[in-house]
N, C-alpha and C positions, 0 to 999 in steps of 0.2 A: 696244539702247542708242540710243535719241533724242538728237543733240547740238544744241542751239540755237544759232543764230550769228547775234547783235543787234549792225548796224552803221550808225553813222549813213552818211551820205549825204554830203552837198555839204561839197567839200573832205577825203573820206574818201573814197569810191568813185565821186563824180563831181565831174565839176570844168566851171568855164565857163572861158571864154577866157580871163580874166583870169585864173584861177586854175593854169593849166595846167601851169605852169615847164618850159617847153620850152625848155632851156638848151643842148640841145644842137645840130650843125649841123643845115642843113634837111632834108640829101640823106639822113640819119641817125633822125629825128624817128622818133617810133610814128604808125603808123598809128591814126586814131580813130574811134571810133562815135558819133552822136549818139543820146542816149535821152531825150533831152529838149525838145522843141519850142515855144517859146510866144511868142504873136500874131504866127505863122509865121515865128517865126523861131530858130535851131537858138542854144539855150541849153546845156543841158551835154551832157558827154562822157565817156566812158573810151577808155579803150586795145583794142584791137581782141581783144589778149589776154588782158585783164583781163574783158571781153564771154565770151570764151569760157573764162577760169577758172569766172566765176558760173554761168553755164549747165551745166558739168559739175556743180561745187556746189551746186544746187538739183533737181541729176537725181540724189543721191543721196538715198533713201528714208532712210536714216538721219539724215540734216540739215533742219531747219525755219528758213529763212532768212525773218529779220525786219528788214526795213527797218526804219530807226530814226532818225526827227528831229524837227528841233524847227518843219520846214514844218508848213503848215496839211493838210485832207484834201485841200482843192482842187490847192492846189501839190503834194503828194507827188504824187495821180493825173496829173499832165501828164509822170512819167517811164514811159520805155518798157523794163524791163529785159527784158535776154536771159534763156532758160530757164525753168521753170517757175515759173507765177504765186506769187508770197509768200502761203499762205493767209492770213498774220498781219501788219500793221504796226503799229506805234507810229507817230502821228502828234502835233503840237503838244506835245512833250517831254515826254508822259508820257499827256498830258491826255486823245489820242481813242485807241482802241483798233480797228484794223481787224478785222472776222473778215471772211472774203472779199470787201472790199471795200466792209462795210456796217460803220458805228459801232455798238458795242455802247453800249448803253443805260444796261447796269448799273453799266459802271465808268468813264461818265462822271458818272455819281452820286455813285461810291465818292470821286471825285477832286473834283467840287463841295463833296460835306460837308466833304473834307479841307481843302481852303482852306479856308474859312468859318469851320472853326473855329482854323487854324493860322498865319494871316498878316492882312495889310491888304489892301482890297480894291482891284482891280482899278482902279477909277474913281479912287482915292486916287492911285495911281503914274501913273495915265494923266496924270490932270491935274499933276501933278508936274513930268512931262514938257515937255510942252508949256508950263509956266511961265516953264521955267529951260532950253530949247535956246533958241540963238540963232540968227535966221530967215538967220544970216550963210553956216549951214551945213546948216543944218534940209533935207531934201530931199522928206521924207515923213511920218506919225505914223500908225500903224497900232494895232489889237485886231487879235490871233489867237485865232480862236474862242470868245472870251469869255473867256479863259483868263488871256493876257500880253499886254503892250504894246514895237513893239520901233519905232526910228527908223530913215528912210534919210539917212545923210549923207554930205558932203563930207569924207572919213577926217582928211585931211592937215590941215584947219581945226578939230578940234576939239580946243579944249585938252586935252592930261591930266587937268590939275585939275577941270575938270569933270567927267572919269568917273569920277574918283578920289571927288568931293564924292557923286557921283551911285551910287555902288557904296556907301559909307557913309551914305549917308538911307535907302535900299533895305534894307542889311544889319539898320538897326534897327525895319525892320518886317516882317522875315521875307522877303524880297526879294532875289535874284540880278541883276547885271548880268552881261551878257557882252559883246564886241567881237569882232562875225566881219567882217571886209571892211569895207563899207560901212555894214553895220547894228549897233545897239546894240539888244542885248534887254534888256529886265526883267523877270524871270520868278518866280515862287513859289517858294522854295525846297523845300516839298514837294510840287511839279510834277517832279517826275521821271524818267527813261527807266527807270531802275532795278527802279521800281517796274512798270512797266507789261511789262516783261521778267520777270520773277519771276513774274507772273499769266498769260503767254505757256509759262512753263515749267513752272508747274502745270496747266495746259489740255493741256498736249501730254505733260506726262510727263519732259520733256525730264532727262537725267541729268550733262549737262556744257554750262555758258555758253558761248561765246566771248563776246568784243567787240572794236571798233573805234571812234576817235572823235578828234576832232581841237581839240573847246574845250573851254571848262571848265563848259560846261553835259555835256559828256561824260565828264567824270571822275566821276560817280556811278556810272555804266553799265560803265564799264571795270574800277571798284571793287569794285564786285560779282557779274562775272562769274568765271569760272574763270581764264581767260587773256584777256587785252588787247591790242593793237596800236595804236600812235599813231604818227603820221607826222610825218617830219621839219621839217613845218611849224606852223603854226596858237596858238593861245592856250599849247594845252600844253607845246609844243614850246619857245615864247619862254621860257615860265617854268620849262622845266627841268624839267617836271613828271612823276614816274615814279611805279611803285609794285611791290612784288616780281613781284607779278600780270602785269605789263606791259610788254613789249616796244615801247622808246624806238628808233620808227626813224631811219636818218639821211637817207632818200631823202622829196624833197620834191618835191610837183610831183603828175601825173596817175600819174607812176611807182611812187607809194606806194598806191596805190589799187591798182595790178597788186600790188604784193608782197603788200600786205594779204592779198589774195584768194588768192595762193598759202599763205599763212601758216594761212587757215582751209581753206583746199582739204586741205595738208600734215596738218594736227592731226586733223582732220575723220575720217582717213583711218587717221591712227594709233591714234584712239580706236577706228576702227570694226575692227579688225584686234585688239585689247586685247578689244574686246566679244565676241569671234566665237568 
């Protein structure tokens, strides 16, 4: 029995400072790991125990552990995880396909024809964007990978109404927004994790999903795995958002990121004891 276990990343199983919700005293706090580095300087983190959940979890031969987000390949390669290397990620939320570290060819082909034929293109939403942000809050305008276009901004300054306006122009052209932290994506709607996890589980065999995820570009991913885990923070969390599948946690912070990990370490375990 192969069990697959596809979890997104930041704000799921790493977290930066800002993200950390260390609510509790100092003398108290978890101890943390940085696995994250960039222009030297120490960006994200997990719990020191949650470091060492993963690395039991990826030393078991039965588990094929598949990072899973919506970073570019450049950003995902700048983390350091503990325990054995991920033969597999999913990078740019569906769109790249690592095998050991190298893009597959074919199915970022599979995933060009499928936009092409299934939404608006890329340059359309881009320019879009940058029409109707206002330079009041505007921080940054990026392309990932040719894929999506997402913004960095000033959270607190932008209206509702604009992402509200901006989730409905999107919607009528096959288009996702999302609001993680600071950035707004707008993404393909058949840009998927889901999709790129299901071709991860036919290449390996795999006979049971897990997942994890924490927005609502990750409720596709968690839909269609076997079992799901979401943290008591993030997009999904604000909207309530469950599904039978899916265990709605209540711990938010870098501390869900440790349960998470015990929750597929726990299953992982149970399955592999059912298969034996």
């Amino acid at each position: 029995m192969t069990v697959l276990v596809a979890s997104d990343l930041d704000r799921t199983l790493i977290y930066s400072t800002a993200a950390l919700g260390l609510t509790m005293p100092d003398p108290v706090a978890p101890r943390l790991l940085c696995v994250e580095v960039h222009e030297s300087k120490p960006l994200s983190y997990m719990t020191e125990t949650a470091a060492g959940l993963l690395a039991e979890l990826t030393a078991d031969p039965t588990v094929v552990f598949v990072p899973t987000t919506t970073r570019t390949r450049k950003q995902y390669q700048r983390i350091r995880f503990p325990g054995r290397p991920a033969p597999y990620a999913i990078c740019a939320n569906g769109g790249q396909l690592l095998v050991d570290g190298v893009a597959d060819r074919d199915w970022r082909r599979q995933v060009a024809d499928r936009l092409a034929r299934e939404c608006a293109p890329l340059e359309e939403v881009h320019q879009h964007l940058l029409a109707t942000a206002d330079p009041a809050w505007l921080r940054k305008a990026r392309l990932a990978e040719d894929l999506f276009a997402y913004l960095v901004v000033e959270r607190d300054l932008v209206p509702d109404e604009w992402v509200k306006a901006l989730s409905e122009w999107a919607e009528a052209r096959g288009w996702a927004v999302s609001l993680q932290g600071r950035k707004i994506y707008a993404v393909p709607r058949p840009l998927t994790k889901s999709a790129a996890m299901h071709e991860v589980a036919r290449r390996t065999g795999a006979t049971t999903t897990l997942a994890a995820g924490d927005s609502l570009l990750d409720a596709d991913l968690l839909l269609a795995a076997d079992a799901g885990w979401r943290p008591g923070h993030g997009e999904l969390a604000d909207a309530a958002w469950t599904a039978p599948s899916v265990t709605a946690l209540t711990t938010a912070g870098v501390l869900a990121g440790e349960e998470i990990l015990r929750a597929f370490t726990r299953e992982a375990g149970r399955l592999g004891r059912l298969g034996a």
